[in-house]
C-alpha positions in Angstrom: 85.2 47.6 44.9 86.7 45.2 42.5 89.7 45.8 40.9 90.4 44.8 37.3 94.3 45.9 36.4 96.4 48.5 37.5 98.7 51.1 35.1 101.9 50.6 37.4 105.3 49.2 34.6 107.1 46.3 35.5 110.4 46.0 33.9 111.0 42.5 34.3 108.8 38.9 33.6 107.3 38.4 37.1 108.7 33.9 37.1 107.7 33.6 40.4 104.1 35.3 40.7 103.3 32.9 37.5 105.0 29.9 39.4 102.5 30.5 42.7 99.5 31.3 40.3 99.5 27.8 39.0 100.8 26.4 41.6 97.9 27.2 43.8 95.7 26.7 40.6 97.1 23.0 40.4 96.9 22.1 43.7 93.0 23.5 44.0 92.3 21.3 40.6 93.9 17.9 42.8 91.6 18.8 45.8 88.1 18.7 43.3 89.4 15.3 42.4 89.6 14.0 45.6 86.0 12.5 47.0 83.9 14.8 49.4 85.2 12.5 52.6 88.9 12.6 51.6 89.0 16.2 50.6 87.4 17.3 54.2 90.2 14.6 55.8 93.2 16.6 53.3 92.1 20.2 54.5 92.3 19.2 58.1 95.4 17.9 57.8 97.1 20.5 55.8 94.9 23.3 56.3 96.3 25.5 59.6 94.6 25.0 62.5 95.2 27.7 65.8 94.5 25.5 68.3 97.5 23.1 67.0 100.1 25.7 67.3 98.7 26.9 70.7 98.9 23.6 71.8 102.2 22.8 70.8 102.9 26.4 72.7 101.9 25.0 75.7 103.5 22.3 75.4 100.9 19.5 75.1 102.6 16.4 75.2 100.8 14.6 72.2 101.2 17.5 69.9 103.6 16.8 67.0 105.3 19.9 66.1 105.2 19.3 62.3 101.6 18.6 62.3 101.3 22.5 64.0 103.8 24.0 62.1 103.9 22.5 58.2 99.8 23.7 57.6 101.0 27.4 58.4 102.7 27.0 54.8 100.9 24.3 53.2 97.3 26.3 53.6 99.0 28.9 51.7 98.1 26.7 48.5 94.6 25.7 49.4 91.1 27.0 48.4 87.3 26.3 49.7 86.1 26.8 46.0 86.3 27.9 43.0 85.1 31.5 43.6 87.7 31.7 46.5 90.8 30.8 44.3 89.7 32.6 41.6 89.4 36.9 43.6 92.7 35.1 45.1 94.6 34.4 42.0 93.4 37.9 40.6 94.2 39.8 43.2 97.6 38.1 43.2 97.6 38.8 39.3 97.2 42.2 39.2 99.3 43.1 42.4 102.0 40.7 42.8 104.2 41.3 39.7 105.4 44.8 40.5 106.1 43.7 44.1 108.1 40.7 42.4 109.1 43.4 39.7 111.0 45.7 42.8 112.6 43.7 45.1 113.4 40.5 42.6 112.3 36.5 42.4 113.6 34.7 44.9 112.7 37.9 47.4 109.7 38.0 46.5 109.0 34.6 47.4 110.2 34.8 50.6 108.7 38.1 50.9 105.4 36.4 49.8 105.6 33.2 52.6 107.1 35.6 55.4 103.1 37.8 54.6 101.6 34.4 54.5 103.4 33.5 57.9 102.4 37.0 59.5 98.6 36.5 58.0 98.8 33.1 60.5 100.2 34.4 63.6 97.5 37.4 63.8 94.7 35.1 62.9 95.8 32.7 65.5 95.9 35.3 68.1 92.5 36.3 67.9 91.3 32.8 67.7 93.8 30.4 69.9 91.1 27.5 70.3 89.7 27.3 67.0 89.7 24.1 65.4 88.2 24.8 61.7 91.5 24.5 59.4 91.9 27.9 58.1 92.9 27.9 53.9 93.8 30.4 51.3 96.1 32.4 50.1 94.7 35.5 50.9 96.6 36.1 54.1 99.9 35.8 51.7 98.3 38.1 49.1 97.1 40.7 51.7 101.0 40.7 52.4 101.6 42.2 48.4 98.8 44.2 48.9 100.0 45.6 51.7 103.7 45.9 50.0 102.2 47.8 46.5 100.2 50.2 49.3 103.3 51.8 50.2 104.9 51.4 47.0 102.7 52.4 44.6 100.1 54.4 46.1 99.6 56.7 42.8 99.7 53.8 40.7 96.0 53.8 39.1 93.6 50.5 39.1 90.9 50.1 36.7 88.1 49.1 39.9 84.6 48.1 39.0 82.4 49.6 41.5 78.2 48.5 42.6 77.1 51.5 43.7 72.8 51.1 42.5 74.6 50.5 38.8 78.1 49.0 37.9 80.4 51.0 37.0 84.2 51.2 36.0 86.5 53.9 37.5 90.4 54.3 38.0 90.9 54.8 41.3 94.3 55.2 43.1 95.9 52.3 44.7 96.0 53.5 48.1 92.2 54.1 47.9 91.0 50.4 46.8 93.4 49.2 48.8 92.9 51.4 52.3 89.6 50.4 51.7 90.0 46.9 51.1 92.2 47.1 54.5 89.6 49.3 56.4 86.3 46.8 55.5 88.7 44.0 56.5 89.7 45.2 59.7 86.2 46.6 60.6 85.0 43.6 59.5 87.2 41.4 62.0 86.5 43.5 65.1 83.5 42.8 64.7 83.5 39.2 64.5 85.3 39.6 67.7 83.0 41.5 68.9 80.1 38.4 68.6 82.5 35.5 69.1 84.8 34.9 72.4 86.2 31.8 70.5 85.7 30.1 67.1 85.5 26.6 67.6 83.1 25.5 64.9 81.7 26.4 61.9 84.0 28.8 58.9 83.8 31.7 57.3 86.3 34.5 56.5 89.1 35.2 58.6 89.3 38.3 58.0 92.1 39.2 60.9 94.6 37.0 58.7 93.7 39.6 55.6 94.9 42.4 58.4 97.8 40.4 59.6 99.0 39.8 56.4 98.3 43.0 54.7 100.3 44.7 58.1 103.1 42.4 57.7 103.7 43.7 54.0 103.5 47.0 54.8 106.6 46.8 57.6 108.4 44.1 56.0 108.9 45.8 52.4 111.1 48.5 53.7 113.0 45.4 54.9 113.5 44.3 51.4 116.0 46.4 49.2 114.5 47.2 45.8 116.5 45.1 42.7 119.2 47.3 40.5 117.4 49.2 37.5 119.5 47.9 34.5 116.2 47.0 31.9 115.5 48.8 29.2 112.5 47.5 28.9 109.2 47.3 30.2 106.4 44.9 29.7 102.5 45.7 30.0 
């Protein structure tokens, strides 16, 4: 299921969800600039890597802590291509201004690098050696996701749906987005289920989409909603 917009108000101008849009959209434009060689070398230096922060864990003497730790942030702002940034930036679109909406800007950032952070730590449990640099927002966006879940579970999205034909249908949130979770977390247990270790090769971390989306729901009880003082709402 794809969503398209949801029917949930905002009240306020979402600065920050605007500010990490074309931020990420900026930073993906510099990596297509950069030859094939140099853009490989960028993502494995600032894309997060599990065996990195495992190592510097167990305390392996030639492991520099800010070549472990900086990538769990920095590969918040990367993409693989253009088809990746763009279901990203969408789903961070349609979801992210009413989180921003309720619990205000510079929450909602911290909010958003906090779901980023938790996306990393469960992807690096279930794959401690893997060296393939791990990129994307999603793990941050899975965090909103998770957030708007609990928060606005009537809230209606517009979803286009292949079922034999396309179709459009308004669906509530807490049916695209439990099933979004479900697929995700079936879809990880069963990657663990074929692999003991990732050590080579990509594809879709999919436990970072459950560690993230998990962190948003527990962490957005954690974050008191904003005064309601506008008059206005925007659409």
């Amino acid at each position: 299921m794809i969503p398209i917009r949801d029917d949930a108000p905002r009240y306020t101008t979402p600065y920050v969800n605007y500010f990490l849009l074309a931020l990420n959209v900026l930073v993906f434009l510099f990596e297509v600039t950069l030859p094939p060689e140099t853009r490989q070398q960028f993502m494995f230096q600032f894309g997060m890597m599990p065996n990195h922060v495992t190592g510097l864990l167990r305390g392996v003497p030639a492991m520099n802590p800010a070549f472990a730790i900086i990538p769990v942030f920095t590969s918040m702002f990367l993409h693989a291509s253009w088809m990746h940034l763009i279901f990203n930036m969408w789903a961070l679109y349609i979801f992210g201004d009413n989180i921003e909406d309720y619990i205000g800007h510079f929450r909602y950032l911290l909010f958003y690098l906090l779901s980023g952070v938790g996306a990393a730590f469960l992807h690096i449990l279930m794959n401690p050696h893997s060296d393939v640099p791990s990129v994307g927002a999603s793990g941050a966006i899975a965090g909103v996701m998770g957030a708007y879940f609990i928060l606005y579970p009537s809230a209606r999205v517009l979803t286009l749906v292949p079922f034999f034909f396309v179709f459009f249908v308004w669906l509530p949130a807490w049916v695209v987005l439990g099933f979004w979770f479900v697929g995700q977390f079936l879809s990880g247990a069963a990657t663990a289920i074929s692999y003991t270790s990732q050590t080579s090769g990509g594809g879709i971390a999919f436990w970072a989409h459950v560690g993230g989306f998990v962190a948003g729901i527990a962490m957005i009880k954690l974050f008191p909603s904003r005064p309601r003082r506008y008059r206005y709402f925007y659409r």
